[in-house]
DRENVEX-361381 format. One record per residue (C-alpha): residue in three letters; x, y, z. Coordinates in steps of 0.2 Angstrom, whole numbers, plus 2048, in hexadecimal, padded with zeros to 3 digits. Example, Ala and Ser with C-alpha at 12.3 -4.5 7.8 and 13.67 -1.06 7.14 Angstrom:
ALA83E7EA827/SER8447FB824/
END
This chain:
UNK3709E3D0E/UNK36A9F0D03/UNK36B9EBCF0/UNK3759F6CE5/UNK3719FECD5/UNK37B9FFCC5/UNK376A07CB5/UNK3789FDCA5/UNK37AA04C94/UNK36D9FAC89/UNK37C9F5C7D/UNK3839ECC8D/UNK3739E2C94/UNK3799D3C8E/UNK3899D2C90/UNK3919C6C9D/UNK3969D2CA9/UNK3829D9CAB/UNK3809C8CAD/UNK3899C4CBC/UNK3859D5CC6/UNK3739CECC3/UNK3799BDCCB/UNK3819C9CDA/UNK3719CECDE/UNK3749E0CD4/UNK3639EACD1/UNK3699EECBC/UNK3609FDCB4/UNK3609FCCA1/UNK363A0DC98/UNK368A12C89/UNK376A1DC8E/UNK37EA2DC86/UNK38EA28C8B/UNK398A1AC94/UNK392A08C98/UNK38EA08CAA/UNK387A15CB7/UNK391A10CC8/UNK38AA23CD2/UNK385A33CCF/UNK398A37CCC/UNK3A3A24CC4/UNK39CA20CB1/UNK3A4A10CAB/UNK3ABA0DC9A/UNK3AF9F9C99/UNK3B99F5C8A/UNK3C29E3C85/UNK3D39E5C7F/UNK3CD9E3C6D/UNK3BF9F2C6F/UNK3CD9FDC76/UNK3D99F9C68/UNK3CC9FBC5B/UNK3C6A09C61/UNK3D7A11C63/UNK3DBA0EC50/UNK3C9A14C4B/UNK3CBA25C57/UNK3BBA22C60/UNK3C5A21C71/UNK3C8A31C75/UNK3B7A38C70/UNK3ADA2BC7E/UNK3B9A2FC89/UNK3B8A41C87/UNK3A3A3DC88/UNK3A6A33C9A/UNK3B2A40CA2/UNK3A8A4EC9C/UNK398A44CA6/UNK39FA3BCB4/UNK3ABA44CC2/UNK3B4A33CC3/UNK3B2A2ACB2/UNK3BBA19CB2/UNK3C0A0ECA6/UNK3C09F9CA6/UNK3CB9F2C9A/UNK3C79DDC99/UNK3D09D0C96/UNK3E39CFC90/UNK3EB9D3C7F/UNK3ED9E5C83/UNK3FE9E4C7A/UNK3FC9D4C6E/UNK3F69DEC5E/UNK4019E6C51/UNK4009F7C58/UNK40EA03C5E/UNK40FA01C70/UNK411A11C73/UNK404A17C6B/UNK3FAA0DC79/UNK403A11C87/UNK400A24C81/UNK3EDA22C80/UNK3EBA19C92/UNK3F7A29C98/UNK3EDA36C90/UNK3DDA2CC94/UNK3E3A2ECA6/UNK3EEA3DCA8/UNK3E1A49C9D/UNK3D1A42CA0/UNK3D2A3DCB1/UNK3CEA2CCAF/UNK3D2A1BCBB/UNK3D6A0CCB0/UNK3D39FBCB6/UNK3D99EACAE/UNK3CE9DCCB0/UNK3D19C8CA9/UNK3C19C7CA5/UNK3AD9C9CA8/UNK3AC9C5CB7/UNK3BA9CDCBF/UNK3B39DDCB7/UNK3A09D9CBF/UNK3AA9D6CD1/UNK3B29E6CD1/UNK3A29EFCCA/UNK3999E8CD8/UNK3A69EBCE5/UNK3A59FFCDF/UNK3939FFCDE/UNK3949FBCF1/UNK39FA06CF6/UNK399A16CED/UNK385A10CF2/UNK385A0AD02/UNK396A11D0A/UNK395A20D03/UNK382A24D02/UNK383A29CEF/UNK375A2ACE3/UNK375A21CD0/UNK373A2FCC6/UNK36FA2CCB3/UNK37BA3ACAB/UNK385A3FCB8/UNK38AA53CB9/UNK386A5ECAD/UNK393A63CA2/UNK394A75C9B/UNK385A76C8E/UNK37FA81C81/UNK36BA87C83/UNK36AA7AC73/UNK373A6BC7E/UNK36BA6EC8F/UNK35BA6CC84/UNK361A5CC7D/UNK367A55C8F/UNK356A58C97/UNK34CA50C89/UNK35AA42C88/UNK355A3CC9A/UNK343A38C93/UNK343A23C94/UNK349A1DC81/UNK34FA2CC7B/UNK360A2CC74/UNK369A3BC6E/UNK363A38C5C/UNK351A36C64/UNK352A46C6D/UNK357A52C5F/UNK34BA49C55/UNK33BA4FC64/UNK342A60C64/UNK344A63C52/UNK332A5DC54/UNK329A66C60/UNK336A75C61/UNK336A77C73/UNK33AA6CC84/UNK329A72C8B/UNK322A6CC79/UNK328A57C7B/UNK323A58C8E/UNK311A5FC8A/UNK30FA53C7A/UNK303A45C78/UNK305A34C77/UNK2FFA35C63/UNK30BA45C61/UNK31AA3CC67/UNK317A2CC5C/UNK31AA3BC4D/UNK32CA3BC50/UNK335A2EC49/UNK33EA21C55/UNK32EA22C62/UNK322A15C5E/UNK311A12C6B/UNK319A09C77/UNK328A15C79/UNK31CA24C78/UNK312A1CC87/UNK31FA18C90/UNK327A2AC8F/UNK317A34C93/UNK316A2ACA2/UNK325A2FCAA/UNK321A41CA5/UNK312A3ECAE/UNK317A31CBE/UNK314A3ACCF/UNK325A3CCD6/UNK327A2ECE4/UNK337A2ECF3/
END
């Protein structure tokens, strides 16, 4: 049988759920990702969240702006919510109950429970299969395009480049001013932006470069 691929957000590599896809015989791509956690297709992105991150998050009012990001990304953005405890924390219940409805009822999100790690690796897996090898769909690194200003689609293209972060890409185009400009640089003219050492800069330039291969 074919292997399927999952996309991992570098923040995620060692968790215990990459772990386990890797023991399922899952083919893990590392990527530092603009938004969510893990790239199921071209059209689920996968935000995974312990009780406590979705809590803390809640209070801090990051939720809503990474699941904005995912929707805005993914046709079917998904959400993993690990481990019990949902309920256990001195927070209004309601308000809770209000985020998962907004999450799901104006973002178009699917919310899974899961006990723990490895539940959430099985039913990553289980999707993987189903959307890769049933369906015949394709990992894509940042799903659709959403509706972009000249400014972001610029930023997008140059975000795709290995190791370049949003940060990293504004910092290239601030830089050499144009798209054409970071694609036609140098190895030595990319090591002039902060964040991209030789390694990087090597790295970079020869995926620019790579003959494109089926």
């Amino acid at each position: 049988m074919k292997n399927v691929t999952i996309v991992v957000d570098h923040r995620e590599l060692y968790s215990p759920v990459a772990d386990s896809l890797e023991k399922k015989g899952v083919v893990i791509i590392k990527k530092q990702l603009a938004v969510g956690d893990y790239i199921i297709s071209e059209r689920i992105g996968v935000e995974r969240k312990r009780s406590n991150d979705f809590l803390d998050s809640l209070v801090k009012k990051r939720l809503f702006d990474q699941v904005k990001r995912l929707a805005d990304a993914y046709e079917k953005p998904l959400m993993v919510i690990e481990e019990e405890g949902l309920l256990s924390r001195n927070i209004n219940k309601k308000a809770i109950y209000g985020a998962i409805a907004s999450i799901v009822s104006d973002y178009g999100f699917s919310i899974i429970q899961t006990r723990d790690a490895e539940e959430t690796a099985d039913f990553l897996f289980a999707l993987a299969k189903r959307e890769q090898l049933k369906q015949k769909r394709e990992i894509a690194l940042r799903g659709k395009k959403p509706s972009l200003s000249e400014r972001q689609q610029q930023q997008f293209i140059i975000e795709g480049l290995p190791f370049v972060s949003a940060v990293t890409a504004k910092k290239l185009l601030d830089y050499f001013g144009s798209v054409r400009r970071v694609i036609n640089a140098t190895i030595a003219e990319l090591q002039e932006v902060e964040g991209i050492g030789k390694k990087k800069a090597e790295i970079i330039k020869e995926i620019i470069e790579k003959k494109w291969e089926e």
